[in-house]
KEKE-3310 file (N, C-alpha, C; in steps of 0.2 Angstrom, whole numbers, plus 5000, padded with zeros to 4 digits):
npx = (4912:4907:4909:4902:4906:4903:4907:4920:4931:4928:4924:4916:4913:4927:4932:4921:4926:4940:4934:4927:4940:4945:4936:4941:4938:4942:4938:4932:4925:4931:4921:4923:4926:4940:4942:4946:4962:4968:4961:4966:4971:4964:4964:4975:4979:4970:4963:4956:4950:4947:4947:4935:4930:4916:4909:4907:4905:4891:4884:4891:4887:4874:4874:4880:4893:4899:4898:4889:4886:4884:4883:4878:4887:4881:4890:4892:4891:4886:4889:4889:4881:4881:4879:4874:4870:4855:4851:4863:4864:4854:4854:4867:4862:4850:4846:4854:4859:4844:4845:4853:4850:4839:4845:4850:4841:4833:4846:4847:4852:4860:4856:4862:4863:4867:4856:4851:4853:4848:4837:4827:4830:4819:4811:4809:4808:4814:4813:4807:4797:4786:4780:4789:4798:4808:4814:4828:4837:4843:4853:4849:4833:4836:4839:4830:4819:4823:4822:4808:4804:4810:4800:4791:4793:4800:4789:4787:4800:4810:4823:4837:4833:4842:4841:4852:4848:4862:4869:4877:4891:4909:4928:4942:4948:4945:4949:4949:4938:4937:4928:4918:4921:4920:4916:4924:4937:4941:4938:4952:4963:4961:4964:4978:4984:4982:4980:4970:4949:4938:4920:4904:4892:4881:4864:4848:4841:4851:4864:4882:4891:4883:4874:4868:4869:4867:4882:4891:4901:4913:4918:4905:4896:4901:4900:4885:4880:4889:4880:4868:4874:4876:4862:4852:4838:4832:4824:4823:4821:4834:4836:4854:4863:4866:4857:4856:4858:4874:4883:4891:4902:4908:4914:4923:4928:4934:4945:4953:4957:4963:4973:4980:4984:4993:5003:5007:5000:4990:4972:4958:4944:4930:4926:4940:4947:4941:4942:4957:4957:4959:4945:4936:4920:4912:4902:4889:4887:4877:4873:4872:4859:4843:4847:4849:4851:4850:4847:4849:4844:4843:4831:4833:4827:4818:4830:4836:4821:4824:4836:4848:4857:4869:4880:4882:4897:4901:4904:4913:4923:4922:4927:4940:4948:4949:4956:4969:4972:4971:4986:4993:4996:5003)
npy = (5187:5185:5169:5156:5145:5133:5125:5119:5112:5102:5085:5085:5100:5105:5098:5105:5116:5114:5112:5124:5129:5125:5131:5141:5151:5161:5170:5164:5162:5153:5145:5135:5125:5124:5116:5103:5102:5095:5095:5105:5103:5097:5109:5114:5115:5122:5136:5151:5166:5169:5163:5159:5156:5146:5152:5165:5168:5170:5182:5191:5189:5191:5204:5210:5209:5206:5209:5208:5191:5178:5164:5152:5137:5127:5115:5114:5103:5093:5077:5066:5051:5045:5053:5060:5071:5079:5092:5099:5096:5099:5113:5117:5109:5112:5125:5135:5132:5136:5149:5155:5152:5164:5171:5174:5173:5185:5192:5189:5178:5163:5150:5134:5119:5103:5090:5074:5056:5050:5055:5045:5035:5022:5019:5009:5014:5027:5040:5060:5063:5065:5055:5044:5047:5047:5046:5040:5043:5057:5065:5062:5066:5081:5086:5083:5088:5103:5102:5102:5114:5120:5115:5122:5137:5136:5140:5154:5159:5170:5168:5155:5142:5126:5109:5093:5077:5067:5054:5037:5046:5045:5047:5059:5069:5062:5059:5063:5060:5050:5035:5039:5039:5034:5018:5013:5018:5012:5000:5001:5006:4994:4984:4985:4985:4972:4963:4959:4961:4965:4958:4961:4946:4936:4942:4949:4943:4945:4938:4935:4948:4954:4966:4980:4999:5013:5020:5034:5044:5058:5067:5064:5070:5086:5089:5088:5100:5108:5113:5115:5128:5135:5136:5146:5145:5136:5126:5116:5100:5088:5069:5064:5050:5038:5032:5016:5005:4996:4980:4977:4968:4971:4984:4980:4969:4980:4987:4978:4974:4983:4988:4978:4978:4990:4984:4977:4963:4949:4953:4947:4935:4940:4928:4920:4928:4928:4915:4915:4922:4934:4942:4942:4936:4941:4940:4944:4959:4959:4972:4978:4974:4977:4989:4993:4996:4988:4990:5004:5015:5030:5037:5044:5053:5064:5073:5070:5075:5089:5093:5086:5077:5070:5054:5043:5039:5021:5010:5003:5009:5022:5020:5015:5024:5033:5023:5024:5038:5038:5030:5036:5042:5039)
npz = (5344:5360:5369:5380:5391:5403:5418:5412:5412:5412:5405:5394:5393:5391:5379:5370:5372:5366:5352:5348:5347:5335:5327:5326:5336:5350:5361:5373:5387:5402:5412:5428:5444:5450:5462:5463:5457:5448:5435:5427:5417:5407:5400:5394:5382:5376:5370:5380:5382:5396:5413:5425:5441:5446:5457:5457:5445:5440:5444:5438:5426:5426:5429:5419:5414:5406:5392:5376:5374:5364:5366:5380:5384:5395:5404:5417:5432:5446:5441:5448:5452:5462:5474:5487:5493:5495:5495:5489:5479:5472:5475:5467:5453:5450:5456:5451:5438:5434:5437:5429:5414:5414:5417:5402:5394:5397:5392:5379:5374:5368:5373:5379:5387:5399:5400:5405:5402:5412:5419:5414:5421:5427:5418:5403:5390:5380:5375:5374:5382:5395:5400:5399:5412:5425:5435:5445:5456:5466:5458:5444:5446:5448:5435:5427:5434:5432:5418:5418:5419:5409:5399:5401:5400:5385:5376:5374:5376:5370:5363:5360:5369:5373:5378:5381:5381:5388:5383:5387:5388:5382:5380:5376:5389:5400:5412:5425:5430:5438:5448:5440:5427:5410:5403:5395:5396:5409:5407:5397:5404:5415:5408:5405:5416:5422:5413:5407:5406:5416:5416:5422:5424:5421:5421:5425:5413:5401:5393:5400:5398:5391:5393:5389:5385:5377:5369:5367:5357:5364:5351:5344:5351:5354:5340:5338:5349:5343:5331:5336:5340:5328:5322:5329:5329:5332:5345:5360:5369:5368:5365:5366:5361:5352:5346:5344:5354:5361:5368:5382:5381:5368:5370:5377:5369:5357:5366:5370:5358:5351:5359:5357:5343:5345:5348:5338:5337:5332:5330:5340:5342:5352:5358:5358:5366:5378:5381:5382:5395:5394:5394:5407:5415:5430:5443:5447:5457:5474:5477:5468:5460:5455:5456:5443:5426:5412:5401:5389:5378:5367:5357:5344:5336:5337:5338:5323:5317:5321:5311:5313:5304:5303:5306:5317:5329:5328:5344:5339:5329:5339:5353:5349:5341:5353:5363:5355:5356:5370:5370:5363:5374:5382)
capx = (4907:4910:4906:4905:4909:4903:4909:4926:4936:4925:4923:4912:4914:4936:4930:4916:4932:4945:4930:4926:4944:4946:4931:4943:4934:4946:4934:4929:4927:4930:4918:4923:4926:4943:4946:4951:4964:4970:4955:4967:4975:4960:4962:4982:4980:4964:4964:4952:4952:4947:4944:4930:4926:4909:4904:4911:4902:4883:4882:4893:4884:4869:4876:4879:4897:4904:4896:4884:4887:4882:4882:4880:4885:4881:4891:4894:4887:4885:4888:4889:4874:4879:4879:4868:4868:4850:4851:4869:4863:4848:4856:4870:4860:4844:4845:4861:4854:4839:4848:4858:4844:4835:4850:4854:4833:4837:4851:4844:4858:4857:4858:4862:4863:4868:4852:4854:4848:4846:4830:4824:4829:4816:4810:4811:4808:4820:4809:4807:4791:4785:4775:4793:4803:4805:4824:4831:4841:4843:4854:4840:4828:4838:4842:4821:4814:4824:4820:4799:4803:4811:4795:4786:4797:4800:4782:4787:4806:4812:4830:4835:4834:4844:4843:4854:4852:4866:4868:4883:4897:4916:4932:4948:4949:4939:4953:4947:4932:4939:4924:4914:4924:4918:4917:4929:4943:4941:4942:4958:4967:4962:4968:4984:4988:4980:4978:4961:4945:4933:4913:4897:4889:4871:4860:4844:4839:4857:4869:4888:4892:4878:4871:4871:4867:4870:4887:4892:4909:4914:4916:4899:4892:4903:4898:4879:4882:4893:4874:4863:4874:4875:4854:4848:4830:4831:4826:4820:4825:4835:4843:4860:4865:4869:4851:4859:4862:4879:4884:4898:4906:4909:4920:4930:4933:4936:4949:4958:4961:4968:4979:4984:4987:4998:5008:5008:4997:4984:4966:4955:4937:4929:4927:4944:4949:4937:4944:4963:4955:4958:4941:4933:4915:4912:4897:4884:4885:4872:4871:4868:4850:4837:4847:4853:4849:4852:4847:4845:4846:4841:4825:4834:4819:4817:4835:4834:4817:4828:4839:4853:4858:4876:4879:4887:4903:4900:4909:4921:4925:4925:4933:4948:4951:4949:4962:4975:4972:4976:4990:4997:5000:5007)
capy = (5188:5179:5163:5155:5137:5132:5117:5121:5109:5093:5082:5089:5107:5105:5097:5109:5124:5114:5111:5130:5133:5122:5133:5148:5153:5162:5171:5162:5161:5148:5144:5128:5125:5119:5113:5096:5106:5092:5097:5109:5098:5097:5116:5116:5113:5124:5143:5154:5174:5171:5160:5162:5151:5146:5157:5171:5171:5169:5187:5194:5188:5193:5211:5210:5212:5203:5213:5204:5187:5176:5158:5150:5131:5124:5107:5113:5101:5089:5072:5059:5048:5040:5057:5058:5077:5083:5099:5102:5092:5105:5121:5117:5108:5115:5134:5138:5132:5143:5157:5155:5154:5166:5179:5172:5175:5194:5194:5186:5174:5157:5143:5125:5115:5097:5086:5069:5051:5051:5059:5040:5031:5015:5019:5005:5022:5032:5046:5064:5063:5067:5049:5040:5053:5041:5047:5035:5047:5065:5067:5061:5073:5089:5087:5081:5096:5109:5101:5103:5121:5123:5116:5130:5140:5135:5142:5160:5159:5174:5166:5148:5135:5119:5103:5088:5073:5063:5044:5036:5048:5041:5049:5060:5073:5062:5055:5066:5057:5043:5030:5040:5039:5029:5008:5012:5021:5010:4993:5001:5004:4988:4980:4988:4985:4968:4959:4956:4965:4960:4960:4957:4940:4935:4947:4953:4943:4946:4934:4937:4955:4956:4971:4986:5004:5017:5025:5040:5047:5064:5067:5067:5075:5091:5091:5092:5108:5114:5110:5120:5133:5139:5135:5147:5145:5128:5125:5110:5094:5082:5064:5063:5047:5036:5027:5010:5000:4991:4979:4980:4965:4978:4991:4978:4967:4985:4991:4973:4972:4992:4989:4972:4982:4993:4978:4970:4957:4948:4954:4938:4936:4939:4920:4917:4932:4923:4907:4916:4925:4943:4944:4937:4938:4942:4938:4952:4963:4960:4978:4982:4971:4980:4995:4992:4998:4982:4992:5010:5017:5035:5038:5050:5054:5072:5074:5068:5080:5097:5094:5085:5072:5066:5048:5044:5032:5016:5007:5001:5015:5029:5015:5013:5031:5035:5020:5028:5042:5037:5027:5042:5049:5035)
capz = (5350:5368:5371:5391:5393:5410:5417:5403:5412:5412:5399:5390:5390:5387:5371:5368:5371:5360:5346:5349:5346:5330:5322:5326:5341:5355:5366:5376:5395:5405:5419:5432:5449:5451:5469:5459:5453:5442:5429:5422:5412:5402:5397:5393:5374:5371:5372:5383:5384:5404:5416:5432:5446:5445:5462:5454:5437:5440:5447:5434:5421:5427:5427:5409:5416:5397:5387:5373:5373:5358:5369:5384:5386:5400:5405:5424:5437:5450:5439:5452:5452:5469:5479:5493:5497:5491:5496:5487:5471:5468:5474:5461:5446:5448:5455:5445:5429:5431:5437:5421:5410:5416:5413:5396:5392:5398:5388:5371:5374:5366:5380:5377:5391:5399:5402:5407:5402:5420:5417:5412:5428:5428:5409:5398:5384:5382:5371:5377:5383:5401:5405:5402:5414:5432:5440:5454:5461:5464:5451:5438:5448:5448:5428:5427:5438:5427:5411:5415:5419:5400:5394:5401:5394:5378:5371:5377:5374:5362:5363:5361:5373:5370:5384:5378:5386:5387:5386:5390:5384:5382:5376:5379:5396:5407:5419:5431:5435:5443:5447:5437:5420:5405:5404:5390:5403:5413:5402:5396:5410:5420:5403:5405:5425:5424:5407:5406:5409:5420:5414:5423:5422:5418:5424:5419:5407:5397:5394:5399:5394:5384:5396:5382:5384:5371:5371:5361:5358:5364:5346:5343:5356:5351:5335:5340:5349:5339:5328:5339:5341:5321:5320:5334:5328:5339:5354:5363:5375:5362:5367:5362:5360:5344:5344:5346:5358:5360:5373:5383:5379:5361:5372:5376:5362:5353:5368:5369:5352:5348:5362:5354:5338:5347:5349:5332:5337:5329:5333:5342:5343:5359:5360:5358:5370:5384:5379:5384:5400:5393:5396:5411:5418:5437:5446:5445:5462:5475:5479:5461:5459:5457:5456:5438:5420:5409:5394:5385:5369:5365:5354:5341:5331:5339:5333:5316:5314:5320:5304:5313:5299:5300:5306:5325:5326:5333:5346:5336:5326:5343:5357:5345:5342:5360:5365:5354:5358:5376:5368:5359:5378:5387)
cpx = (4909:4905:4909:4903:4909:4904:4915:4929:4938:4926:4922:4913:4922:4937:4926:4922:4936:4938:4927:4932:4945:4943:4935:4941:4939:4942:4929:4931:4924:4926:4920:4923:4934:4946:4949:4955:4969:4967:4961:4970:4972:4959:4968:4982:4974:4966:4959:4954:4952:4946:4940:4927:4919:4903:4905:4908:4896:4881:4884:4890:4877:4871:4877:4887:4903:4901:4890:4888:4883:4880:4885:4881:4887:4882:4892:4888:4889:4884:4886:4883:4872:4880:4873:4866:4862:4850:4856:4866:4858:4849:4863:4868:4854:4844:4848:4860:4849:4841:4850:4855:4840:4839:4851:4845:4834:4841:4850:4851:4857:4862:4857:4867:4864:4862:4854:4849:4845:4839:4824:4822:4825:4814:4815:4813:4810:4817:4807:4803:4791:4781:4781:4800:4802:4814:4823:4834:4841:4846:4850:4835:4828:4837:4832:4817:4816:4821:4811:4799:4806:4806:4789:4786:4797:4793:4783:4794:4806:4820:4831:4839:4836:4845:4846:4853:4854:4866:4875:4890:4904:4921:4935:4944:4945:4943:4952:4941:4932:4934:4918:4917:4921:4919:4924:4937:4944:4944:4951:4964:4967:4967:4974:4989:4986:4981:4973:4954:4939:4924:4908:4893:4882:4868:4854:4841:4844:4862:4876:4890:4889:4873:4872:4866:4871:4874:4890:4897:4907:4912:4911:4893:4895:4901:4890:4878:4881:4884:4871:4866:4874:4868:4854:4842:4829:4831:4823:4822:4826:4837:4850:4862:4867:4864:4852:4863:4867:4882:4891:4904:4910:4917:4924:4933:4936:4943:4955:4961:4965:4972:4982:4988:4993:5004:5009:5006:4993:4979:4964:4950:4934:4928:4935:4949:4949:4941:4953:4963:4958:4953:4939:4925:4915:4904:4894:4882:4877:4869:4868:4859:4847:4838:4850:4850:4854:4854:4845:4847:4839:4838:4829:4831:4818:4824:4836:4828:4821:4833:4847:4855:4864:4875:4886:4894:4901:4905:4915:4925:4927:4930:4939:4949:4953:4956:4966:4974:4977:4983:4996:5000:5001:5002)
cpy = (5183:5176:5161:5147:5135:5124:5117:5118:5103:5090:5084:5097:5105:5103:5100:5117:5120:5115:5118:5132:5131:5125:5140:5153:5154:5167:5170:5163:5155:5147:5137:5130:5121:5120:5108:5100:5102:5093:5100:5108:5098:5101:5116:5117:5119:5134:5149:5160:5176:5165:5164:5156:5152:5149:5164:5175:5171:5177:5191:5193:5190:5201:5213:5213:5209:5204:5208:5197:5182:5168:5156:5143:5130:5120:5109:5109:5096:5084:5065:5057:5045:5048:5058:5066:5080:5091:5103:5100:5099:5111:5122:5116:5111:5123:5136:5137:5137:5149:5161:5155:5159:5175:5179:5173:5183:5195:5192:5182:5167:5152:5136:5120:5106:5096:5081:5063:5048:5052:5052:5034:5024:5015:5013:5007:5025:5039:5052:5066:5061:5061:5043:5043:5050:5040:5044:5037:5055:5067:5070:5066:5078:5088:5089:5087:5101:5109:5102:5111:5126:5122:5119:5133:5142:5140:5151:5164:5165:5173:5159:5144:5130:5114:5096:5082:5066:5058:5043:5039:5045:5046:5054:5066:5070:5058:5057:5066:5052:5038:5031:5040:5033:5021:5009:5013:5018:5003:4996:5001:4997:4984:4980:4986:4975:4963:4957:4961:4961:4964:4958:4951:4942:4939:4950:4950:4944:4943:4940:4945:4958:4965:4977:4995:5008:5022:5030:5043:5055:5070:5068:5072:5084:5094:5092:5097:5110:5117:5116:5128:5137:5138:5138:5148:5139:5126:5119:5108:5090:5076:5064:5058:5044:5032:5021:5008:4994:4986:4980:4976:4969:4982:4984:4974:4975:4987:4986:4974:4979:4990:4983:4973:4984:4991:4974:4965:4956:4950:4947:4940:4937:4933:4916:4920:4930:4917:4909:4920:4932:4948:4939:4940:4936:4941:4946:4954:4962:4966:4982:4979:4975:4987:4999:4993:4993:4985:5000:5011:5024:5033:5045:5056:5061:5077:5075:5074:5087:5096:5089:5077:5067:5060:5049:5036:5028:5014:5007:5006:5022:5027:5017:5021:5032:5031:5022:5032:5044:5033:5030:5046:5046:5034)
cpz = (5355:5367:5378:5390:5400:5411:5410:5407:5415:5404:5393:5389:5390:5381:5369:5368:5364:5351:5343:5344:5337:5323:5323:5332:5347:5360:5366:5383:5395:5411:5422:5440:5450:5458:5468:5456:5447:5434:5424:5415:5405:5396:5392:5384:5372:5373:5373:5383:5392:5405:5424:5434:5445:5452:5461:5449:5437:5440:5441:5427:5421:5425:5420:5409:5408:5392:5383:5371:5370:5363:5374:5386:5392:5403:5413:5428:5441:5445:5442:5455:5458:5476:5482:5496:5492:5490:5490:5478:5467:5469:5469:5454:5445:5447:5450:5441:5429:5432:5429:5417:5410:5413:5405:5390:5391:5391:5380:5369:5370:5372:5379:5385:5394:5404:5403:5405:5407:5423:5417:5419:5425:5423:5406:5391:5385:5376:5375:5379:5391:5406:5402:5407:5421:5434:5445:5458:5459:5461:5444:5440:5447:5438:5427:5428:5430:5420:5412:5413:5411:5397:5393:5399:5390:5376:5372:5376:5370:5361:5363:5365:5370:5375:5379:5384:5386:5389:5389:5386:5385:5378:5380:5385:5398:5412:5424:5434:5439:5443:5440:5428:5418:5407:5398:5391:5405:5411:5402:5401:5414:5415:5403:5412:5424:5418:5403:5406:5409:5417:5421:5418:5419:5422:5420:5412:5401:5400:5398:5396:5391:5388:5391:5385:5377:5371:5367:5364:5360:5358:5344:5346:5354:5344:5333:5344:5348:5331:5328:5340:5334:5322:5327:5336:5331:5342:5355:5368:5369:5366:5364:5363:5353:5343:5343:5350:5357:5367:5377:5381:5372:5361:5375:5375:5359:5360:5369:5362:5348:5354:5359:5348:5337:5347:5344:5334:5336:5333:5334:5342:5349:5361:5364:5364:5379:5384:5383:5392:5399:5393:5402:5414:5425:5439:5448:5454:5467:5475:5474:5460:5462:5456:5448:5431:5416:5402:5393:5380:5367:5358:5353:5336:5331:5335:5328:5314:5315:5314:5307:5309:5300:5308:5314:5323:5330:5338:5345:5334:5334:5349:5353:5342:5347:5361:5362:5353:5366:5376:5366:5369:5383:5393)
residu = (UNK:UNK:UNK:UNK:UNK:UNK:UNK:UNK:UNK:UNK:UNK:UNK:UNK:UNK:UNK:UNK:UNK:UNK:UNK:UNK:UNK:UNK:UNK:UNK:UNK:UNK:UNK:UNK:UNK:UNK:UNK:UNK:UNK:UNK:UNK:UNK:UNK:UNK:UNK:UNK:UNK:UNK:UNK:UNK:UNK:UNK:UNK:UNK:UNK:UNK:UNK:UNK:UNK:UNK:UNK:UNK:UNK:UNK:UNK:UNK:UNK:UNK:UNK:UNK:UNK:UNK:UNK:UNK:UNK:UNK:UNK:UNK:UNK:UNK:UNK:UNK:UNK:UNK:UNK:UNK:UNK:UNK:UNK:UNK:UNK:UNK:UNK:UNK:UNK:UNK:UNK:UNK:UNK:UNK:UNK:UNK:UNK:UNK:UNK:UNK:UNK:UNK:UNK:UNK:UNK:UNK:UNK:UNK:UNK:UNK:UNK:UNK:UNK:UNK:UNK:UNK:UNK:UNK:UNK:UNK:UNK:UNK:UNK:UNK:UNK:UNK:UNK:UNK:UNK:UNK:UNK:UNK:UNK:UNK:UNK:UNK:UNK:UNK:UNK:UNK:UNK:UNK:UNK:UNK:UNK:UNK:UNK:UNK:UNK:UNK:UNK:UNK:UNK:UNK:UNK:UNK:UNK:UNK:UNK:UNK:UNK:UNK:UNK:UNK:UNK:UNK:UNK:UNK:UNK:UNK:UNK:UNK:UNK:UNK:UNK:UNK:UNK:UNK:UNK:UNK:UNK:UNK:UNK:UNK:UNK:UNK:UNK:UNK:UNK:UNK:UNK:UNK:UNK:UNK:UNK:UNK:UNK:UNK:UNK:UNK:UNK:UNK:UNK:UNK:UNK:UNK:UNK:UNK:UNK:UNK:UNK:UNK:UNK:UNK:UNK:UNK:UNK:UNK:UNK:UNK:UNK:UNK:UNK:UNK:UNK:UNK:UNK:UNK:UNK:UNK:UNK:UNK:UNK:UNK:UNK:UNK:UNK:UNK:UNK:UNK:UNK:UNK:UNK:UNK:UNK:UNK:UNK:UNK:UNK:UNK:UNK:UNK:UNK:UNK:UNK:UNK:UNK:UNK:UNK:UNK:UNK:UNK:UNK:UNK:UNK:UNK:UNK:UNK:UNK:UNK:UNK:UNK:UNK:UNK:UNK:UNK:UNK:UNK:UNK:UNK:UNK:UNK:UNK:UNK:UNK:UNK:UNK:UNK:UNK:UNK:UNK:UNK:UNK:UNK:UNK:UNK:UNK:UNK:UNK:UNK:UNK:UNK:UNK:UNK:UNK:UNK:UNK:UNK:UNK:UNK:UNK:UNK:UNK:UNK:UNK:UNK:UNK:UNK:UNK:UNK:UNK:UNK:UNK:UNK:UNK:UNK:UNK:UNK:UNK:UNK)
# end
């Protein structure tokens, strides 16, 4: 039975297709939008039955132009937190989600969707609850709006709803986000042109590097999905993170030292890394004060209660994949 991968050649959905394919799964369509027409790259290794621009497909799907279709995930959107066009942010992430839901209701479709930790904004609580829900930007609003209208929803639903919302994900296909790719991407490369990688200072009440949010490998975000979409009796809004926060100083002791590897040479301690200036700390942004999230760490409890049990990779463990992975491909 067809499954539709919107957004199939972001981050997230071109690992949600390869994960697809690995479970044996070959129809699928692709939904994106590539003006970046580098994305494609993402797809080259996975194997779709179609692809369809994302102006293309909303109408046809409404039509019921693909016959019955078993799943809808939904990674397409506007990710960039620093965009400024309101207008465009909510007629991309807000209408076109409901559109999409709305068809996928009709159709007794199961719909699982990307929500955002974005959702949390100025929240010190990161639990799925409507009095810690406080977006800083339209980003965070549009994800936020849509999400009340699922929980109106929800009680009336006879198909399932799934909102994920995502913490700080990392891992392979994201070089085509440029500013907006992982601290772990970005570590690795500077490492690579430079020797070093540079942290933020003291800030916030957090030493040196110590600034932590909770970062979750590609890997597992795939594999809770891949969750919801075998259980279609569950629906809800979950956080997806790893429920522990790591700092950053972590990613890149963990991306120094797999590139050190790479090279036969001893791992160092972050002490001794600092002490070699392979790490350096930089003086904390004025532009960022005040506009900066020191700390979060998804509340996985709602999680954990829908049945999902298996154990996230740390840091250590999904950085050092990731890096040879990127290592493996020059």
């Amino acid at each position: 039975m067809t499954i539709i991968v919107t957004g199939a050649a972001g981050l997230i959905g071109s690992n949600l297709v390869k994960g697809l394919n690995d479970r044996g799964e070959r129809d699928i369509i692709a939904v994106d939008n590539l003006t970046r027409a580098e994305k494609f790259n993402n797809l080259v290794d996975c194997e779709i039955a179609d692809y369809l621009d994302k102006e293309d497909f909303l109408a046809r799907f409404a039509r019921g132009d693909f016959g019955k279709v078993r799943a809808v995930f939904h990674e397409g959107a506007c990710s960039d937190t620093m965009e400024t066009d309101g207008r465009y942010m909510m007629e991309n992430n807000y209408r076109y989600t409901l559109a999409l839901m709305e068809s996928c209701l009709e159709q007794a479709t199961q719909f699982l969707y990307a929500s955002s930790a974005a959702t949390y904004g100025a929240s010190s609580t990161f639990r799925e609850e409507r009095e810690f829900e406080r977006p800083l930007n339209v980003y965070g609003y549009s994800k936020f709006l849509f999400d009340q209208v699922v929980r109106r929803r929800l009680p009336s639903a006879l198909s399932q709803i799934v909102g994920f919302r995502y913490f700080n994900v990392y891992g392979p296909r994201e070089a085509h986000k440029g500013r907006m790719a992982s601290v772990a991407f970005h570590n690795f490369n500077q490492f690579r042109a430079e020797g070093t990688v540079k942290l933020f200072g003291e800030y916030g009440g957090y030493g040196p590097g110590m600034q932590s949010r909770d970062f979750v490998s590609i890997e597992d975000v795939v594999k809770v999905n891949l969750f919801f979409l075998d259980h279609p009796g569950k629906s809800g809004i979950f956080n997806l993170g790893t429920g522990h926060a790591q700092p950053f100083n972590d990613i890149a002791h963990t991306v120094v030292n797999t590139l050190r590897e790479a090279e036969d040479k001893p791992p160092l301690s972050l002490e001794e890394m600092v002490q070699e200036g392979l790490v350096e700390y930089i003086k904390f942004p004025d532009a960022l004060r005040g506009k900066y999230q020191c700390f979060t760490q998804a509340d996985i409890s709602r999680l954990r209660e829908a049945g999902y049990g298996a154990p996230f990779l740390t840091v250590q463990e999904g950085v050092a994949r990731y890096c040879n992975w990127l290592i493996e491909r020059g």
